[in-house]
C-alpha positions as CSV (number, residue, x, y, z in Angstrom):
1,X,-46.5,-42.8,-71.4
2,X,-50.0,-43.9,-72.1
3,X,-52.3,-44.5,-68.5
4,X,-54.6,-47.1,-69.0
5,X,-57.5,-46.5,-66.6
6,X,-60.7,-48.7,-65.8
7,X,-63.5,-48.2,-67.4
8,X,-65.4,-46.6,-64.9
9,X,-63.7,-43.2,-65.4
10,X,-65.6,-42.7,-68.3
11,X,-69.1,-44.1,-67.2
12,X,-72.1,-41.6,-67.6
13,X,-73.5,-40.1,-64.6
14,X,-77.0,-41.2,-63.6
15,X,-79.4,-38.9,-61.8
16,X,-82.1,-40.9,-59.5
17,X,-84.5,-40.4,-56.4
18,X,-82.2,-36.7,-56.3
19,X,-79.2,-38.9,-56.2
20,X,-76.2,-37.8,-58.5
21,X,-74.8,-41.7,-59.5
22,X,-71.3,-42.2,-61.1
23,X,-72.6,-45.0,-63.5
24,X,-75.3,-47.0,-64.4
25,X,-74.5,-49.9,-62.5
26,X,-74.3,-47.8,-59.3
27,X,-77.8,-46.4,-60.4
28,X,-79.0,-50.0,-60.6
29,X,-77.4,-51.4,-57.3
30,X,-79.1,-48.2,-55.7
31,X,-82.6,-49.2,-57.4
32,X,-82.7,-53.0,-56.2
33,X,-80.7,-53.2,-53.4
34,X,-80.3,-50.4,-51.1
35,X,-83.5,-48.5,-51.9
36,X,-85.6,-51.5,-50.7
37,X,-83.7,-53.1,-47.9
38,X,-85.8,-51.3,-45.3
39,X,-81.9,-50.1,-44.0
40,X,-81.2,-46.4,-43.3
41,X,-78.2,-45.5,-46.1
42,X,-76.4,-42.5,-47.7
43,X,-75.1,-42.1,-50.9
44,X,-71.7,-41.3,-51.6
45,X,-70.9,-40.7,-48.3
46,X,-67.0,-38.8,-47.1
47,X,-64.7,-40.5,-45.0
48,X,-62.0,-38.5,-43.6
49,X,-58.7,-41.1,-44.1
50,X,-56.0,-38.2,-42.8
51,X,-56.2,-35.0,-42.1
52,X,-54.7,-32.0,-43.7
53,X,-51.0,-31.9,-42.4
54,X,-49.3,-28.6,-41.4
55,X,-46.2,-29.9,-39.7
56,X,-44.0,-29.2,-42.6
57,X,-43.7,-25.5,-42.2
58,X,-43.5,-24.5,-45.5
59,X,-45.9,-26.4,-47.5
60,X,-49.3,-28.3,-46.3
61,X,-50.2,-31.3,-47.4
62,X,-53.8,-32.3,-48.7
63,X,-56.4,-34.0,-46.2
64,X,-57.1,-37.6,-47.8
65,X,-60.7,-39.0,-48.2
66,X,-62.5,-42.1,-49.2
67,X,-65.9,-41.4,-50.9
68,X,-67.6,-44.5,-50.4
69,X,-70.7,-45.5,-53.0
70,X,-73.2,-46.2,-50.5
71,X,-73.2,-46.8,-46.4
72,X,-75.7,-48.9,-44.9
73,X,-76.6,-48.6,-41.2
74,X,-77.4,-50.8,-38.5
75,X,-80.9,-50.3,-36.5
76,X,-78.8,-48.6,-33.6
77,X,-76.7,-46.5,-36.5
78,X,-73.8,-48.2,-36.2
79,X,-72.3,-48.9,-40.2
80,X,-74.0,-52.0,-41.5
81,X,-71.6,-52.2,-45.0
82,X,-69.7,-50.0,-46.7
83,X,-69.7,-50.9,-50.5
84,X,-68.1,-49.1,-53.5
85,X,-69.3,-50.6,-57.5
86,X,-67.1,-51.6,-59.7
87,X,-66.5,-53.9,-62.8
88,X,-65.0,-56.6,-61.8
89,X,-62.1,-57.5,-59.3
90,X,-59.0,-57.1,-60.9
91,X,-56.3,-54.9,-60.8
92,X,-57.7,-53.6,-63.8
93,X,-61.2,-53.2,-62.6
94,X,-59.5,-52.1,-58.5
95,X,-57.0,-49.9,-58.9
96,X,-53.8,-49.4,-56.1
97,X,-55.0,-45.8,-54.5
98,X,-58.6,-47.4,-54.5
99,X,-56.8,-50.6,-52.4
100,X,-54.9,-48.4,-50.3
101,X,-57.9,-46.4,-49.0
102,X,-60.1,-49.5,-48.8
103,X,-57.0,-50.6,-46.5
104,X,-56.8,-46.8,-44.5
105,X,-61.0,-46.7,-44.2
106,X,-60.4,-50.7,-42.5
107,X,-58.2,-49.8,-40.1
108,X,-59.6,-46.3,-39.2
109,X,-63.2,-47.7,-39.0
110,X,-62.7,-51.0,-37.8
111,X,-65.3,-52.6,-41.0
112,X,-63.6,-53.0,-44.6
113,X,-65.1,-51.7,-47.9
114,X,-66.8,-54.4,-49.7
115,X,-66.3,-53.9,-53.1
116,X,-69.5,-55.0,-55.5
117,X,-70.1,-56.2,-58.9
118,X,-74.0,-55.9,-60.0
119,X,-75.0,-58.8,-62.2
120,X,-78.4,-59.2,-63.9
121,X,-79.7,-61.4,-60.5
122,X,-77.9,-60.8,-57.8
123,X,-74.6,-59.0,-56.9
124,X,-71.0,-60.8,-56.2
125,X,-69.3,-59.1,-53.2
126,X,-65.7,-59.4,-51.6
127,X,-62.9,-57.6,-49.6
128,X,-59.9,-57.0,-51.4
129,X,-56.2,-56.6,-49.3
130,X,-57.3,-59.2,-46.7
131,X,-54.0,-61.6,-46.1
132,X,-56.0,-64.5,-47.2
133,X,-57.6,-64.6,-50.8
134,X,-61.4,-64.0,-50.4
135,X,-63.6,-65.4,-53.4
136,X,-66.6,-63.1,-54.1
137,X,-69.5,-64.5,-52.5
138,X,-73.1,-64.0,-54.6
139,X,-75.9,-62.1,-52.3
140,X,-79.8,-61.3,-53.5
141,X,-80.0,-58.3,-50.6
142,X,-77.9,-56.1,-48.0
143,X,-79.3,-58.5,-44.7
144,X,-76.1,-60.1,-43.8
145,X,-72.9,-59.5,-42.0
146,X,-69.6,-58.6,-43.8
147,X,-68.4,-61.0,-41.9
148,X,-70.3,-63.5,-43.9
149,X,-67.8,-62.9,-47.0
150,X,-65.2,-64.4,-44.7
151,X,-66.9,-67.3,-43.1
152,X,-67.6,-68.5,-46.2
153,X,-64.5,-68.1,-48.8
């Protein structure tokens, strides 16, 4: 059986500012977005989903993690927005373990992962696994609450 995957398995890495990017396109939200929005940030940043399980006597079983693009901060530290790139936002583009530890990292964090799609202006943003349908909403910087996306779909 052939697996089709999305395209951004097979993306060149980018090397920037010291940063190791996965594609181009993170590369470039990187350059005109986080870089310049004044907000403290890390890239690729871990996120501990579940921990390594030894309960089953014989066999462990493997921690889970979520390695999120980019994390933006709040003044007082607290996380801002939590964003990963893609292509687009289909289930081609968003595959079913990346939904399922957006869905984990909401519910251990208490803020979802916004997933991004650079475009030559601006950037279209949205949550994916919410119960109602969110539309991407098109943003020009990082200065507004995820909570926007919501509000406003």
């Amino acid at each position: 059986m052939v697996r089709v995957q999305a395209q951004s398995h097979f993306a060149k890495k980018v090397e920037l500012d010291g940063y190791r990017f996965d594609s181009q396109k993170e590369a470039a939200f990187y350059q005109r977005y986080v870089k310049p929005s004044g907000y403290k940030f890390e890239c690729q940043k871990n996120f501990v989903l579940m921990d390594k399980y030894e309960g089953l006597g014989v066999v462990n079983l493997k921690r889970t993690a979520y390695r999120a693009d980019f994390v933006i901060f709040n003044k007082d530290g607290t996380l801002k927005h939590v964003y990963d790139v893609k292509n687009g936002f289909s289930d081609y583009a968003i595959d079913k373990r990346a939904k399922l530890k957006f869905a984990m990292f909401a519910r251990l964090y208490g803020l979802p992962v916004e997933v991004v799609v650079i475009r030559t202006h601006d950037f279209k943003t949205t949550i994916t696994g919410a119960t109602k349908k969110l539309e991407p909403v098109i943003r020009t910087d990082v200065s507004y609450d995820w909570q926007d996306i919501v509000k406003t779909s």
